[in-house]
N, C-alpha and C positions, 0 to 999 in steps of 0.2 A: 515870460515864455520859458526864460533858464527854468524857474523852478517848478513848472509846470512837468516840463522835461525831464527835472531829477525827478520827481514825483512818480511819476509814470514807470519811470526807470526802475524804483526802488518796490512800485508794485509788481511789477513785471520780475524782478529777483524775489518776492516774498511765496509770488504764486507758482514758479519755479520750484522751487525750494520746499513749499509745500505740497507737490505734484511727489517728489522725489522721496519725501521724507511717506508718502500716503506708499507710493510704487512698491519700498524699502518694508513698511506695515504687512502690505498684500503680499509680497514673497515671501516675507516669515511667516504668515501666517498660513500660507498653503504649502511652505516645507514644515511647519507644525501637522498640519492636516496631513500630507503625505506620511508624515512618522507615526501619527495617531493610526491612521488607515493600516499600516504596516504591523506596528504591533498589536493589533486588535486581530487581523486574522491570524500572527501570530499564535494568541494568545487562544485562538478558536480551534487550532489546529495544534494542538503539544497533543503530542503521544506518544505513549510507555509501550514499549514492546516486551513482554516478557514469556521469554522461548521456553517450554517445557523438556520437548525433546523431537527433532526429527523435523516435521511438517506439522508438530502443533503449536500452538504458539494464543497466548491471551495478549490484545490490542488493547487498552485503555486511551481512546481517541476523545480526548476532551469530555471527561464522566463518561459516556458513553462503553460500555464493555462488550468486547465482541471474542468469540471464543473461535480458533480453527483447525479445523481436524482435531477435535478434542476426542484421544485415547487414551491407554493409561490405568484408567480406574479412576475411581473418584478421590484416591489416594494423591495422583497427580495436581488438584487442585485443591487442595488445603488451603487456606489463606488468601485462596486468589479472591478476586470479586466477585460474584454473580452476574453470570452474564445476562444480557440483554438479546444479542444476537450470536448465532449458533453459527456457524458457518463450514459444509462438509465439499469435497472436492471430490471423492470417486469412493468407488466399492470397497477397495484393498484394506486390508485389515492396520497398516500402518496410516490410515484417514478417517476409516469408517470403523468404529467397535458401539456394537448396541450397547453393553454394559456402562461404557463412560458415559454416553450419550442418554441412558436413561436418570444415569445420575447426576449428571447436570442439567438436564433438559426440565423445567418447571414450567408451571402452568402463567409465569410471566413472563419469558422469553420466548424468542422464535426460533424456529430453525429453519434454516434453506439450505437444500438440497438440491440437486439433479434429478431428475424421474430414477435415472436407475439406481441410485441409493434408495430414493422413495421406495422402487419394489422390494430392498430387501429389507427393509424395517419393521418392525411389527408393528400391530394398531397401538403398542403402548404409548409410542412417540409420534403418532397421528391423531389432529390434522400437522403438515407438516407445511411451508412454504415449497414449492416445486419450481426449479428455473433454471431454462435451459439454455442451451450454449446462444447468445444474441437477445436474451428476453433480461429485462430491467426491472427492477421492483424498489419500491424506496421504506426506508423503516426511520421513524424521528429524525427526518432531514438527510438520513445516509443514502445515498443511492450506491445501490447494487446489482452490479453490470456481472452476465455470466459471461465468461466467452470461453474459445475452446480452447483441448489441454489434450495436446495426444501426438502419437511418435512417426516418424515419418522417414526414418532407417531402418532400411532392409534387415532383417533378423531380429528386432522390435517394434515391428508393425502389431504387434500381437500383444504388447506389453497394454497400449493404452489407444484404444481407436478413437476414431472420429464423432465428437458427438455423446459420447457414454458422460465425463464428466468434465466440468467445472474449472477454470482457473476465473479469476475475480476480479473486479476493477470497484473499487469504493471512492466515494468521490461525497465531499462535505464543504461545506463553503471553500467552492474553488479550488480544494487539496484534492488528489488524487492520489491512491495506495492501489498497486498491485499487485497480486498473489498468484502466481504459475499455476500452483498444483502440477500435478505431475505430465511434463510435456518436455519435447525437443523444441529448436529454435524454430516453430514454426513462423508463418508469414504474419500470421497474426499478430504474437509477440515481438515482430521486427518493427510493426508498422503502430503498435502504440505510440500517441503522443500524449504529453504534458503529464507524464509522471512525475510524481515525488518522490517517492517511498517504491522500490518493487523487493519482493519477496521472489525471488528466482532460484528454482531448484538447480541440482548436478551433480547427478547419480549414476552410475552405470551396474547395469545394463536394463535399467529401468527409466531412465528420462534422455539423458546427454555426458558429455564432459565437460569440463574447463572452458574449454576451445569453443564449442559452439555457444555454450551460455556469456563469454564475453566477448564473441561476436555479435550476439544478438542482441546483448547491452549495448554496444556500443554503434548498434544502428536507431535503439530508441530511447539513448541517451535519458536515461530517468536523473534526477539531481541523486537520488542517494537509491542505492544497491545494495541486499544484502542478502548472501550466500545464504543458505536453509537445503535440509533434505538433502543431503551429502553425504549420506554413507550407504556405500554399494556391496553387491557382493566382495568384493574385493579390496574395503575399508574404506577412507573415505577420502574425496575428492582434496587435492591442493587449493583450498580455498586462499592461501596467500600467495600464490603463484596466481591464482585467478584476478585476485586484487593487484597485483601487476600488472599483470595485460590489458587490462581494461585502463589502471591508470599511465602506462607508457601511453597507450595511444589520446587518452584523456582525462586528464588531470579534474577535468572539471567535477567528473562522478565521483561521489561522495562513496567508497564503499564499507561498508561498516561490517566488521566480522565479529559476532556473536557465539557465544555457549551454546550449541542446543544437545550435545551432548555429554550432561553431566554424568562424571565419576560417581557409581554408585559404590556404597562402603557395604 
C-alpha cells in the first residue's frame, strides 16, 4: 500500500508539474502573439509626413501616397512621390490652385474634393471624386470620412461656412489621422474619438487661436497633435506655447512641431 501511495504521489507531482510547465508555454506564447499582433499593425501603419508649406503637406502611409491641399506649382513637388490620392479641403487659393492640381493630378490617381471645389475646377481635372461633409468613400483599404470645417466667431462667420468644405478623417487598419482644414473648435472636432495623428490648424483671423485649438485638443484627446496652417495675417501663431497648454494639462498628447514654413533663399 506504502508504495502504491508513493506512486500515486509522484504521479500526481509529475502531472502537476507538467500542467504548470504547459500554463508557463501558453503565456509565452500569447505574449509572443500579443507582441507579433502589435508590431505588425505597427508595422501597417508607419507614416512619413512631409510638410510643403502652410496646409499642404504629402502623407506616405505605408506605400500608399496621399497629397493635401497640393499648391505651390509643380515646382513644390520635385522629388516627392506620385500621389495615389488627391485630397482638397475648401476653395481658397491657399488649399485649392488649379495649376498645381493639374500638375499633379494623372490619370492614376484620384482626387476628392467637396462639390464646391468640384464647381470651381475645370473639366481638365474631371471626373473628380465628390464628398461631402458626413459622406464616406474608401480608396485601397483607406477610408475617407469628410466632415465639417467652418467658423463659428462672430466677425468670421464669413471666413468659412457651414457645409462649403472639408476637414478629413482617414482611417486604415484601425489607425485614424485627422485633418481640420480650415475650422474653429467646433463640436464636431471636440467630439472626435480614437485619433492618432490630427493635423489642427490656428490661424487668425481665418480659423482660431492657440487657446481654442488646445482646448479642443484636449477635449478629443488624439495620441499625437500637430500644429499646421499657422500663419495669419498678423505672422504666425505660438505653436510652442500651444504645445504647453495642451501638455500642462496632458502629458499624455504627443505634440509634435514641424517645418512647414521653409526659408526660402
Amino acid at each position: 500500500m506504502k508504495k502504491l501511495w508513493i506512486t500515486l504521489m509522484a504521479v500526481s507531482l509529475l502531472a502537476a508539474s507538467c500542467k504548470e510547465n504547459k500554463e508557463e508555454v501558453v503565456e509565452e506564447e500569447t505574449m509572443t502573439s500579443e507582441v507579433v499582433t502589435e508590431n505588425s499593425e505597427e508595422a501597417m501603419n508607419e507614416i512619413e509626413i512631409m510638410p510643403i508649406s502652410h496646409a499642404t503637406f504629402v502623407m506616405n502611409w505605408d506605400g500608399q501616397i496621399i497629397y493635401v491641399d497640393p499648391v505651390g506649382g509643380a515646382a513644390s513637388f520635385e522629388g516627392m512621390p506620385e500621389a495615389e490620392i488627391i485630397l482638397v479641403t475648401d476653395i481658397h487659393g491657399d488649399h485649392m490652385n488649379e495649376e498645381t492640381l493639374k500638375s499633379v493630378k494623372t490619370e492614376k490617381n484620384f482626387l476628392f474634393a467637396p462639390q464646391a471645389v468640384s464647381d470651381k475646377l475645370s473639366d481638365d481635372l474631371k471626373p473628380l471624386i465628390v464628398v461631402n461633409n458626413g459622406e464616406t468613400t474608401t480608396r485601397n483599404e483607406l477610408k475617407i470620412t469628410a466632415i465639417p470645417m467652418y467658423n463659428i466667431t462672430e466677425g468670421r462667420l464669413d471666413k468659412h461656412v457651414k457645409g462649403r468644405g472639408n476637414g478629413y478623417v482617414l482611417e486604415k487598419n484601425g489607425y485614424r489621422v485627422y485633418i481640420s482644414g480650415d475650422t474653429e473648435d467646433i463640436p464636431e472636432m471636440r467630439s472626435l474619438d480614437n485619433i492618432d495623428k490630427a493635423f489642427v490648424c490656428m490661424n487668425l483671423p481665418y480659423t482660431m487661436d492657440i487657446n481654442q485649438a488646445a482646448s479642443a485638443v484636449l477635449d478629443f484627446t488624439p495620441k499625437e497633435v500637430i500644429p499646421y496652417h499657422y500663419r495669419g495675417t498678423d505672422g504666425f501663431q505660438d505653436v510652442e506655447k500651444f504645445k504647453s497648454m495642451v501638455n500642462e494639462k496632458n502629458d499624455d498628447i504627443e505634440v509634435t512641431l514641424m517645418e512647414w514654413y521653409p526659408i526660402k533663399g
